[in-house]
mmCIF file as gemmi writes it, N, C-alpha and C atoms, coordinates in Angstrom:
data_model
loop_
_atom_site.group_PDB
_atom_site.id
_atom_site.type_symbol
_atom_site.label_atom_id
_atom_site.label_alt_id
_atom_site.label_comp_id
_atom_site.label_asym_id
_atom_site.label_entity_id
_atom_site.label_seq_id
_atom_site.pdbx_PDB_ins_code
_atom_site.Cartn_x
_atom_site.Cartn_y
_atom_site.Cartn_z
_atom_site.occupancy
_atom_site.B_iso_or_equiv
_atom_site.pdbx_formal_charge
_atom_site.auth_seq_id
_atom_site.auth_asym_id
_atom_site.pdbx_PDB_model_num
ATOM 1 N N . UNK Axp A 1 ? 0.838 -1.181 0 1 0 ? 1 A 1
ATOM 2 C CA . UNK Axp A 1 ? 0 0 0 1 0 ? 1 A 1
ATOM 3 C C . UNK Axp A 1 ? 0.885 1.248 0 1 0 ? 1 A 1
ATOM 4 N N . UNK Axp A 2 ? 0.105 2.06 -0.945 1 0 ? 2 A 1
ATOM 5 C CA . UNK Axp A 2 ? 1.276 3.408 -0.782 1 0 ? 2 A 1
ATOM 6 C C . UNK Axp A 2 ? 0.379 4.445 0.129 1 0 ? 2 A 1
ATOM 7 N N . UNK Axp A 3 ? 2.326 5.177 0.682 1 0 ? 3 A 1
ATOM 8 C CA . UNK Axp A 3 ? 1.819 5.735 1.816 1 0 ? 3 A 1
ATOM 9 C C . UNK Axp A 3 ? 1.88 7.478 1.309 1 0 ? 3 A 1
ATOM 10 N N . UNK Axp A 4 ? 0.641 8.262 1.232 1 0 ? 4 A 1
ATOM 11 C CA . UNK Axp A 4 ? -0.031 9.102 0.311 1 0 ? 4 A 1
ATOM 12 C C . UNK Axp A 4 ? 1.01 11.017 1.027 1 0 ? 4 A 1
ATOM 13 N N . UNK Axp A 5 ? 0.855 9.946 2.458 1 0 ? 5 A 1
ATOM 14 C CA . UNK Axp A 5 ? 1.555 11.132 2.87 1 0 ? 5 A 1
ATOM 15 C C . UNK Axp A 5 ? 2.832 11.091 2.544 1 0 ? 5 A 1
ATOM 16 N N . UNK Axp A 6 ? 3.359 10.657 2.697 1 0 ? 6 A 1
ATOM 17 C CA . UNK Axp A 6 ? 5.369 10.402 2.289 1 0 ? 6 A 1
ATOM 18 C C . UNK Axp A 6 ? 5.142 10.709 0.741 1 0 ? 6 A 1
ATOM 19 N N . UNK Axp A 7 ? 4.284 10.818 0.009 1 0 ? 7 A 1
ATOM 20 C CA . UNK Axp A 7 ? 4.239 10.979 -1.393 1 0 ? 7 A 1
ATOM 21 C C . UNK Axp A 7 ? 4.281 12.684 -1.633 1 0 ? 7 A 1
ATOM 22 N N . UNK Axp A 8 ? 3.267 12.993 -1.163 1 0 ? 8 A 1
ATOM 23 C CA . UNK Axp A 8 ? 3.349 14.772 -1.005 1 0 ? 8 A 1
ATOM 24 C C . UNK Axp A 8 ? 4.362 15.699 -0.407 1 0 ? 8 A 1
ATOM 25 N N . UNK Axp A 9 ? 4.874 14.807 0.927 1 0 ? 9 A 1
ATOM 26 C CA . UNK Axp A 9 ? 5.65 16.027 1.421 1 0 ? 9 A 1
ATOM 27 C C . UNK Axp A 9 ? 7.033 15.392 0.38 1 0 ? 9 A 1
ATOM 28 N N . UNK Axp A 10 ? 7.569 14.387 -0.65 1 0 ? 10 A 1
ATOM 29 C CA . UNK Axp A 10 ? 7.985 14.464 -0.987 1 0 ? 10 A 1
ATOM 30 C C . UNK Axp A 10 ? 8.314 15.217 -2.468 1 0 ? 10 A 1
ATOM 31 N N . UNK Axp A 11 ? 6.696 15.538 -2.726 1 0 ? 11 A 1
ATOM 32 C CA . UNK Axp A 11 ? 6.63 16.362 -4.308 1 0 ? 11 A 1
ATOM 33 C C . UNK Axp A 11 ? 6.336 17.745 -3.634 1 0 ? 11 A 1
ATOM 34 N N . UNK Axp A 12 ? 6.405 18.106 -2.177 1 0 ? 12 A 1
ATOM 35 C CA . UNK Axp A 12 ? 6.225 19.531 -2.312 1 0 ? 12 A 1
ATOM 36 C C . UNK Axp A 12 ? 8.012 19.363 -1.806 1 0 ? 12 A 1
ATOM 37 N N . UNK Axp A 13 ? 8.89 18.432 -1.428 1 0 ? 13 A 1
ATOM 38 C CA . UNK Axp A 13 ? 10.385 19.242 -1.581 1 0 ? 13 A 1
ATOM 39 C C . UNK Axp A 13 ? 10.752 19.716 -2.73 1 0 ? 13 A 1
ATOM 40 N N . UNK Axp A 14 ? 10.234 18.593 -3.798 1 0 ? 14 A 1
ATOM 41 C CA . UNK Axp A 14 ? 10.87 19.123 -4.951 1 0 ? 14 A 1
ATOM 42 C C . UNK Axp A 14 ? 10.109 20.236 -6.088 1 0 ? 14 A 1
ATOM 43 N N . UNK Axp A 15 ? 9.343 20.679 -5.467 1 0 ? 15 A 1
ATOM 44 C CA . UNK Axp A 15 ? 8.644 21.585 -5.628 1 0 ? 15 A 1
ATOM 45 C C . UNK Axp A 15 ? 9.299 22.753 -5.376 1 0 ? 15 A 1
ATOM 46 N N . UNK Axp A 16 ? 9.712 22.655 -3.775 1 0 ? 16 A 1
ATOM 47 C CA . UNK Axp A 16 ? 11.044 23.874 -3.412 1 0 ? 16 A 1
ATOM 48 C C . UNK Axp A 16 ? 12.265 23.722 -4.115 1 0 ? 16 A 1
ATOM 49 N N . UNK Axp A 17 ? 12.94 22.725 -4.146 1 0 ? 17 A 1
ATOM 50 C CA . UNK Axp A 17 ? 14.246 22.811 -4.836 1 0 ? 17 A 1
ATOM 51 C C . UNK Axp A 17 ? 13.922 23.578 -5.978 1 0 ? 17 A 1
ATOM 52 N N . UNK Axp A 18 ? 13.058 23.31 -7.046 1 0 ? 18 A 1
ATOM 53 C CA . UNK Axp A 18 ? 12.757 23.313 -8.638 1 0 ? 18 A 1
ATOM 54 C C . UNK Axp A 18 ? 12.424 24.898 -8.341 1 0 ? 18 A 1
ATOM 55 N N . UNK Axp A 19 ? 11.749 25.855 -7.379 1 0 ? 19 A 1
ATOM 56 C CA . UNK Axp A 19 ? 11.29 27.319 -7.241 1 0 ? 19 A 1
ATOM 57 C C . UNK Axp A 19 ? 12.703 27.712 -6.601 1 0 ? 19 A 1
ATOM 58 N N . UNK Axp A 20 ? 13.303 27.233 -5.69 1 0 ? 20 A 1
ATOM 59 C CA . UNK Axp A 20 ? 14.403 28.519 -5.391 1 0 ? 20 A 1
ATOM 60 C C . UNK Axp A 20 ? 15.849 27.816 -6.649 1 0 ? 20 A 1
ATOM 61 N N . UNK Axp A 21 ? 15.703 26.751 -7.681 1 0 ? 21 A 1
ATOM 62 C CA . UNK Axp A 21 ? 16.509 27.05 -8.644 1 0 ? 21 A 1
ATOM 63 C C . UNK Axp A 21 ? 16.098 27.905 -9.661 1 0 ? 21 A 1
ATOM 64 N N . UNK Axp A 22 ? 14.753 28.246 -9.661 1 0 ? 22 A 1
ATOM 65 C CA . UNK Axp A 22 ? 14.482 28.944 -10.454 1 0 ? 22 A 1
ATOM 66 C C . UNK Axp A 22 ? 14.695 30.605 -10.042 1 0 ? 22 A 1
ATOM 67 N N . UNK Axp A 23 ? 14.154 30.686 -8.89 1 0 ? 23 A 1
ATOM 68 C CA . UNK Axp A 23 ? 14.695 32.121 -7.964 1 0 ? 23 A 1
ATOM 69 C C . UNK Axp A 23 ? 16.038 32.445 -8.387 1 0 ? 23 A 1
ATOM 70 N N . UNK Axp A 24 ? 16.882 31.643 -7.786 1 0 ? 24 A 1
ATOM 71 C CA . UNK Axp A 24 ? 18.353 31.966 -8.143 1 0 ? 24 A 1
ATOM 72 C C . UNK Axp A 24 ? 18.349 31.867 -9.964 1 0 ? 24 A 1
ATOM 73 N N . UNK Axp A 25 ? 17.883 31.593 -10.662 1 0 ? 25 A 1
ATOM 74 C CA . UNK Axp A 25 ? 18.695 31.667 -12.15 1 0 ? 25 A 1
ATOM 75 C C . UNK Axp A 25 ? 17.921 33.328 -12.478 1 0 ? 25 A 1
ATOM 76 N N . UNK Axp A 26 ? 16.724 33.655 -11.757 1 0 ? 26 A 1
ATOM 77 C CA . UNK Axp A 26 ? 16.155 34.884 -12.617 1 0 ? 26 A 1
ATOM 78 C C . UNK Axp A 26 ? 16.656 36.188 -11.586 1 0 ? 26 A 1
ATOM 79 N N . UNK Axp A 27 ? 17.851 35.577 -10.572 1 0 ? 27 A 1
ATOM 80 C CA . UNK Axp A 27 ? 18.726 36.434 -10.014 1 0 ? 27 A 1
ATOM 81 C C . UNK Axp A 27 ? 19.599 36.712 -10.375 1 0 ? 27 A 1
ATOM 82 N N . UNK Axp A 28 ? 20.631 35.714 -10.825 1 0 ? 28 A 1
ATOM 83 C CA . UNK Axp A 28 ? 22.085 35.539 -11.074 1 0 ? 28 A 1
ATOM 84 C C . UNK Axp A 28 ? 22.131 36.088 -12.249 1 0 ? 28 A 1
ATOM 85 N N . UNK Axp A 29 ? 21.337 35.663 -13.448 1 0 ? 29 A 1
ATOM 86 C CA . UNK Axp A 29 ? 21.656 36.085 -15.107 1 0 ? 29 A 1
ATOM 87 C C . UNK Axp A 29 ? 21.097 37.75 -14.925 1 0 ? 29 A 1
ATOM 88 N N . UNK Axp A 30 ? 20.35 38.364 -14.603 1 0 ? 30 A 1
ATOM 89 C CA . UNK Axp A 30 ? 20.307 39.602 -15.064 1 0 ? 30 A 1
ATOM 90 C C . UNK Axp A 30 ? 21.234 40.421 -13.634 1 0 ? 30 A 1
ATOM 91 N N . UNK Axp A 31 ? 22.144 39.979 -12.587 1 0 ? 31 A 1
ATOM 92 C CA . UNK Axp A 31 ? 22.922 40.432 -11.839 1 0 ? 31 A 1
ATOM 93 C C . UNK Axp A 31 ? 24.049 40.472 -12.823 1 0 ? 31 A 1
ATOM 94 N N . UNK Axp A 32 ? 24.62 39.741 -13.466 1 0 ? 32 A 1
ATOM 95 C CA . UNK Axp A 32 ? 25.686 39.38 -14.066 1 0 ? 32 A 1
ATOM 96 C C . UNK Axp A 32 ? 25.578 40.008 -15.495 1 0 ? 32 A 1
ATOM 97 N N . UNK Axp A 33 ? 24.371 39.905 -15.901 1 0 ? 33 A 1
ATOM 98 C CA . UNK Axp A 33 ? 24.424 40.881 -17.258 1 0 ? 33 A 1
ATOM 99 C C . UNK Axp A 33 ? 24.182 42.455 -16.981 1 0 ? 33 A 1
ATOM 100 N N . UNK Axp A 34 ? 23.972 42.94 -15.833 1 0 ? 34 A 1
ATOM 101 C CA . UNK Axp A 34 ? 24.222 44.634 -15.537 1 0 ? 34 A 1
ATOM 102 C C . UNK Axp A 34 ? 25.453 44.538 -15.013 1 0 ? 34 A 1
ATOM 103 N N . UNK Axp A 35 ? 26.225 43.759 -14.257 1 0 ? 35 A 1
ATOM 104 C CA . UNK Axp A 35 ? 27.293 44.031 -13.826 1 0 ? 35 A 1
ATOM 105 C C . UNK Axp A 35 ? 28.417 44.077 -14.69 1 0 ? 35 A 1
ATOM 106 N N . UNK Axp A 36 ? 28.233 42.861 -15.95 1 0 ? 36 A 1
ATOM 107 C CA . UNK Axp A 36 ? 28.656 43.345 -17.512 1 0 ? 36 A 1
ATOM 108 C C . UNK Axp A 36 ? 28.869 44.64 -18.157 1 0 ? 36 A 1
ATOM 109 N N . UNK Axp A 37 ? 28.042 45.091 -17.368 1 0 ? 37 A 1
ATOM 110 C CA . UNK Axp A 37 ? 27.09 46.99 -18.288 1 0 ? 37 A 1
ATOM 111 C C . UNK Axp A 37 ? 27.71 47.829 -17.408 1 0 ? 37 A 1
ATOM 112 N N . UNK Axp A 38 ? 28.17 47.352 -16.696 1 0 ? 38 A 1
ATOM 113 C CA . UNK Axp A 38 ? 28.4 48.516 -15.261 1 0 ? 38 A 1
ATOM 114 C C . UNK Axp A 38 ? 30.298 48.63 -15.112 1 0 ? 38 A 1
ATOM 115 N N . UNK Axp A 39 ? 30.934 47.049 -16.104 1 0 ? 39 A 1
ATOM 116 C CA . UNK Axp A 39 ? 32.312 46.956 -16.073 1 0 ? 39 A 1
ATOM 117 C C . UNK Axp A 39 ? 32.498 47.268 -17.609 1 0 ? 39 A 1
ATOM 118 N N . UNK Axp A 40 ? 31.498 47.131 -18.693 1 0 ? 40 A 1
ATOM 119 C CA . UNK Axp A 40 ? 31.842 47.827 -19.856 1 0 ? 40 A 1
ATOM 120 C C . UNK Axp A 40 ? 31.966 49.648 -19.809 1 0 ? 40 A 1
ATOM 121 N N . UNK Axp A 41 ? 30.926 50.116 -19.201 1 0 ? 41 A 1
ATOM 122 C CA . UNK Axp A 41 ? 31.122 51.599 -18.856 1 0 ? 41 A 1
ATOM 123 C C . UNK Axp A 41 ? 32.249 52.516 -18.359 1 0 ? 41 A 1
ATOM 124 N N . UNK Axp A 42 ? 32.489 51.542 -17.588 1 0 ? 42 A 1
ATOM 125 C CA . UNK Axp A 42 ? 33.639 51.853 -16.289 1 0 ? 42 A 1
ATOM 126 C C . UNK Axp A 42 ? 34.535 52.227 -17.341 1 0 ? 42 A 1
ATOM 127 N N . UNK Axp A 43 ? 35.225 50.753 -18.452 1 0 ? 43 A 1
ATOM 128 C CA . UNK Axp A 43 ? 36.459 51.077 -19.262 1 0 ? 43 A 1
ATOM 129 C C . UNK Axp A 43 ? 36.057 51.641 -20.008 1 0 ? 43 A 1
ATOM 130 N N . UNK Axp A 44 ? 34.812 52.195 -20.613 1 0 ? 44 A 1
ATOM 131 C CA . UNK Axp A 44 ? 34.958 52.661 -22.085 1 0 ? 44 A 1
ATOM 132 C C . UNK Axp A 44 ? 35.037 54.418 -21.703 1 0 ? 44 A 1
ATOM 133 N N . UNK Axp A 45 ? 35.209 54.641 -20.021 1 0 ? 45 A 1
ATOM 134 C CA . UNK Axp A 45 ? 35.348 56.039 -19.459 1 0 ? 45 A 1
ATOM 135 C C . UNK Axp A 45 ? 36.37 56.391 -19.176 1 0 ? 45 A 1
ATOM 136 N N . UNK Axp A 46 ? 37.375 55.416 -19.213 1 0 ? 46 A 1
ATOM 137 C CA . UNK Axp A 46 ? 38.725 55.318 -18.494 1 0 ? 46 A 1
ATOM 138 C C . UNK Axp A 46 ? 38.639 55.093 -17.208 1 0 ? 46 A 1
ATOM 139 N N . UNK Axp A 47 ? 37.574 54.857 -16.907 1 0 ? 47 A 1
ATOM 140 C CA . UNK Axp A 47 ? 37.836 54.213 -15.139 1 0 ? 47 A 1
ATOM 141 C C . UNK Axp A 47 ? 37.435 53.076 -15.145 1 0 ? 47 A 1
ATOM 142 N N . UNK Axp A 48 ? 38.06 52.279 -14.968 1 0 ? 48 A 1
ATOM 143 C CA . UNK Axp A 48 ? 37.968 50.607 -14.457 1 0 ? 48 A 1
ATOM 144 C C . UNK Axp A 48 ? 37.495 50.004 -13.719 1 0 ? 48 A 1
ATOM 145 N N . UNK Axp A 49 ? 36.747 49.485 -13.273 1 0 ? 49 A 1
ATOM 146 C CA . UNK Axp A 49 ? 35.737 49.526 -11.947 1 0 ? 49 A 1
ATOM 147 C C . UNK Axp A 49 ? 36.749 47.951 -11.578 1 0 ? 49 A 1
ATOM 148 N N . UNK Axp A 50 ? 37.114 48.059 -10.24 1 0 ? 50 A 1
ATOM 149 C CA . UNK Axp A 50 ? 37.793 46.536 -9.5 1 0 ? 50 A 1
ATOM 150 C C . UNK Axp A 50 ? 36.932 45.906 -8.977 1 0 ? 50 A 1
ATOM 151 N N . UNK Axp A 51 ? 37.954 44.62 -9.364 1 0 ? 51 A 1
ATOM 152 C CA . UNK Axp A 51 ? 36.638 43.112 -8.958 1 0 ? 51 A 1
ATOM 153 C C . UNK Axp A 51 ? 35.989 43.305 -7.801 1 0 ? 51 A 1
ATOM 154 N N . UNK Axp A 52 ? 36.101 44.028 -6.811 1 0 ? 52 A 1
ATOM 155 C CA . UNK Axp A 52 ? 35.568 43.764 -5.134 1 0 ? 52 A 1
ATOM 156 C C . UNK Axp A 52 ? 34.144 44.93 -5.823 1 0 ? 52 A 1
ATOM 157 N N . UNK Axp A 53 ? 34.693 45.719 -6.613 1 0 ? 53 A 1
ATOM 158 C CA . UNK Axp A 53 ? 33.488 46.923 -6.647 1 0 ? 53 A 1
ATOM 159 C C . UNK Axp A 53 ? 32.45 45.876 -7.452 1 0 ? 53 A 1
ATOM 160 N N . UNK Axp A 54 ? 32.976 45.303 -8.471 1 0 ? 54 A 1
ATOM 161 C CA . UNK Axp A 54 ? 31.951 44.723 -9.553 1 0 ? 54 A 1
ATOM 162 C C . UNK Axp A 54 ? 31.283 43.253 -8.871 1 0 ? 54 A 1
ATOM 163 N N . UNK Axp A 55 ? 31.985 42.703 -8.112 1 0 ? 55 A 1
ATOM 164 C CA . UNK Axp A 55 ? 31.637 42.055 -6.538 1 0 ? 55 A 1
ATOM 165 C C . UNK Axp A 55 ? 30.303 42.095 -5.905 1 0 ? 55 A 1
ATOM 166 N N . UNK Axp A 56 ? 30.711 43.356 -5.546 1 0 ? 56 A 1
ATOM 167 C CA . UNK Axp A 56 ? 29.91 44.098 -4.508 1 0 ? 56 A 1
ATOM 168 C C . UNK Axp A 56 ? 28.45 44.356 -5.386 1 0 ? 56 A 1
ATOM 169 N N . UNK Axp A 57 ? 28.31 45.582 -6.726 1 0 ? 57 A 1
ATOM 170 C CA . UNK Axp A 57 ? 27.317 45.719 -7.569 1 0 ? 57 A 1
ATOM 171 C C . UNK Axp A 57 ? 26.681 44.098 -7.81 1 0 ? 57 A 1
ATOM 172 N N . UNK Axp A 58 ? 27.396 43.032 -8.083 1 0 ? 58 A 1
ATOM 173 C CA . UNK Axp A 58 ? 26.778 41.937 -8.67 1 0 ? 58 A 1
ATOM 174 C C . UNK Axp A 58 ? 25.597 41.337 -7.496 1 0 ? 58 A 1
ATOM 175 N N . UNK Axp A 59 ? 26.052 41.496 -5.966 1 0 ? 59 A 1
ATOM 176 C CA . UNK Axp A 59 ? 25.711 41.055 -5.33 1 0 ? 59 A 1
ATOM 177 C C . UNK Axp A 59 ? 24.682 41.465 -4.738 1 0 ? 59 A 1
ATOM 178 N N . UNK Axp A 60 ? 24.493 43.425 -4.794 1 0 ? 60 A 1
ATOM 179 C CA . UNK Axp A 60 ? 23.411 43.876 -4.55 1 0 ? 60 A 1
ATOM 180 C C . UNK Axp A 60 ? 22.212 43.668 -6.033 1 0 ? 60 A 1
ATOM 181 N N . UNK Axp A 61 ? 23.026 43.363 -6.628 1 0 ? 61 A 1
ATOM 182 C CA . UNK Axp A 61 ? 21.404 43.201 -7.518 1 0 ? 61 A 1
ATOM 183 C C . UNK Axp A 61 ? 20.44 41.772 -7.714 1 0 ? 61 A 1
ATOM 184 N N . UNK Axp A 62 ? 21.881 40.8 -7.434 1 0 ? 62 A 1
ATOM 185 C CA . UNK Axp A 62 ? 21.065 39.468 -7.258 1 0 ? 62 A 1
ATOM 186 C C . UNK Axp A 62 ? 20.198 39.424 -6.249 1 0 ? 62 A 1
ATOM 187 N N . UNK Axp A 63 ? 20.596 40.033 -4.904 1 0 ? 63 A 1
ATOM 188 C CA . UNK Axp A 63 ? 20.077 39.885 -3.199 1 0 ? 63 A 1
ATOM 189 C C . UNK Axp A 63 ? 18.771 40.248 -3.218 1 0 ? 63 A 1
ATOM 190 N N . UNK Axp A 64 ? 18.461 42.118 -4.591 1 0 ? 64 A 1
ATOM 191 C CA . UNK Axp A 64 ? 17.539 42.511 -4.085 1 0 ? 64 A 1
ATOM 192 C C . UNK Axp A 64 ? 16.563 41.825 -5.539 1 0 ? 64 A 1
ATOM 193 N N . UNK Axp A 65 ? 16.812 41.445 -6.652 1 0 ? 65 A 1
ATOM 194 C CA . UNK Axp A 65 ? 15.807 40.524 -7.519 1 0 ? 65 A 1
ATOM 195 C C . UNK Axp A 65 ? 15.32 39.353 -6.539 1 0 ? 65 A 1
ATOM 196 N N . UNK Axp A 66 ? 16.788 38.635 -5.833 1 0 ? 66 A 1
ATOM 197 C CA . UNK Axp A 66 ? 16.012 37.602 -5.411 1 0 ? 66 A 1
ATOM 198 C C . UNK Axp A 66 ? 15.139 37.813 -4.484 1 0 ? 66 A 1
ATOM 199 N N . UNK Axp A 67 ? 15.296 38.568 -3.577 1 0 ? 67 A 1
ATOM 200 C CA . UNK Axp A 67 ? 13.878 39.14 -2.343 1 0 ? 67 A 1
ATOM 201 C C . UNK Axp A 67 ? 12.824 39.718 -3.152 1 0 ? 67 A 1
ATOM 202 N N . UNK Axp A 68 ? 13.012 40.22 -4.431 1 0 ? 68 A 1
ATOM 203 C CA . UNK Axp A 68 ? 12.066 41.07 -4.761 1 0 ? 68 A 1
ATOM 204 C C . UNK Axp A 68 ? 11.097 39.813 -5.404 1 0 ? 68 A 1
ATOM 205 N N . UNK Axp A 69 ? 11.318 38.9 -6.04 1 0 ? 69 A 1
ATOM 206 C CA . UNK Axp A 69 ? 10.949 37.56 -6.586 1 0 ? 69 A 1
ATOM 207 C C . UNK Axp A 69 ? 10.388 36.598 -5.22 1 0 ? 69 A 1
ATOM 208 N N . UNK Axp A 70 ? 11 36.379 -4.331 1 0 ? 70 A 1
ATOM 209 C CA . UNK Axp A 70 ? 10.589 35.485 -3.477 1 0 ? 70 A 1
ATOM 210 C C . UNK Axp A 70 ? 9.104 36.307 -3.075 1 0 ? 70 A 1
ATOM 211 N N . UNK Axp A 71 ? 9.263 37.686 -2.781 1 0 ? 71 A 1
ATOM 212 C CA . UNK Axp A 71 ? 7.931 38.043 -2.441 1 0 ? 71 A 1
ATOM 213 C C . UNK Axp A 71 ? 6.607 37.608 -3.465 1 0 ? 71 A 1
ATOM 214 N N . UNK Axp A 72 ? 7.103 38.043 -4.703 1 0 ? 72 A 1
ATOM 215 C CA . UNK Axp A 72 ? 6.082 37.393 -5.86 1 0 ? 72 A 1
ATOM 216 C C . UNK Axp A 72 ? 5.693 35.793 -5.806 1 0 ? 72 A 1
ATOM 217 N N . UNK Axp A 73 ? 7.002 35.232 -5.656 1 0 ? 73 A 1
ATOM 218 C CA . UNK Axp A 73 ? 6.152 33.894 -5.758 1 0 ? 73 A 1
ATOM 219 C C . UNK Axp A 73 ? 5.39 33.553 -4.494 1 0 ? 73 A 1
ATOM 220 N N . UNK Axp A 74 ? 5.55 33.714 -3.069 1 0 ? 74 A 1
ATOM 221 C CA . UNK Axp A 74 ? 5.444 33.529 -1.95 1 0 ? 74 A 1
ATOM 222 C C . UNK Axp A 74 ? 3.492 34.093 -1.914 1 0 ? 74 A 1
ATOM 223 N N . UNK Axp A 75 ? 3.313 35.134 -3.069 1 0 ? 75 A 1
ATOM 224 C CA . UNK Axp A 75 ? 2.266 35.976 -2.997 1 0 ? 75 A 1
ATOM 225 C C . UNK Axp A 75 ? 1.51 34.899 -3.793 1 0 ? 75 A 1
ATOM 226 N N . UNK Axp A 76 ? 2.286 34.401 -4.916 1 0 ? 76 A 1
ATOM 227 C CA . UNK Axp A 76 ? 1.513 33.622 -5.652 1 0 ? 76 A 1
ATOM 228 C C . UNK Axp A 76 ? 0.817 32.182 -5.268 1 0 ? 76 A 1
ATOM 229 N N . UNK Axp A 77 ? 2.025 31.586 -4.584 1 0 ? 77 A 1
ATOM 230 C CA . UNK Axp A 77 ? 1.856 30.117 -4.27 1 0 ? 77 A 1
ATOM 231 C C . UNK Axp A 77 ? 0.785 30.451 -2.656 1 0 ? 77 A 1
C-alpha cells in the first residue's frame, strides 16, 4: 500500500528545490548581465571599476531581484 503522505511532502520538496533554482537563475543572469554593463562603462570612461566593486554591484542586484521575486512567488503560491 502506498503511503499518500510520504508521497506529497515528498513532491512539495521538490517543488522547493525546482522554485528557489528557479529564484536563483532569474537572479544571477540579469545580476551578471548589468554588472557586464556597469564593467563595460567603467572602461569605455577610463575608469575601471575593480573586482571587489563589480563584486559588490553583482551582489546587490542578485540579493535585491532575489527578495524582490521570493515576495512574488510567496504571494503567488
Amino acid at each position: 500500500m502506498k503511503d499518500w503522505a510520504n508521497e506529497r511532502a515528498r513532491a512539495a520538496a521538490d517543488d522547493a528545490a525546482f522554485e528557489l533554482l528557479g529564484l536563483t537563475i532569474l537572479a544571477l543572469v540579469p545580476a551578471l548581465f548589468w554588472t557586464g554593463i556597469a564593467a563595460a562603462i567603467g572602461a569605455a570612461l577610463g575608469y575601471p571599476l575593480s573586482a571587489a566593486t563589480l563584486a559588490t554591484v553583482g551582489a546587490a542586484i542578485a540579493t535585491f531581484l532575489f527578495s524582490a521575486m521570493m515576495t512574488l512567488f510567496a504571494r503567488a503560491g
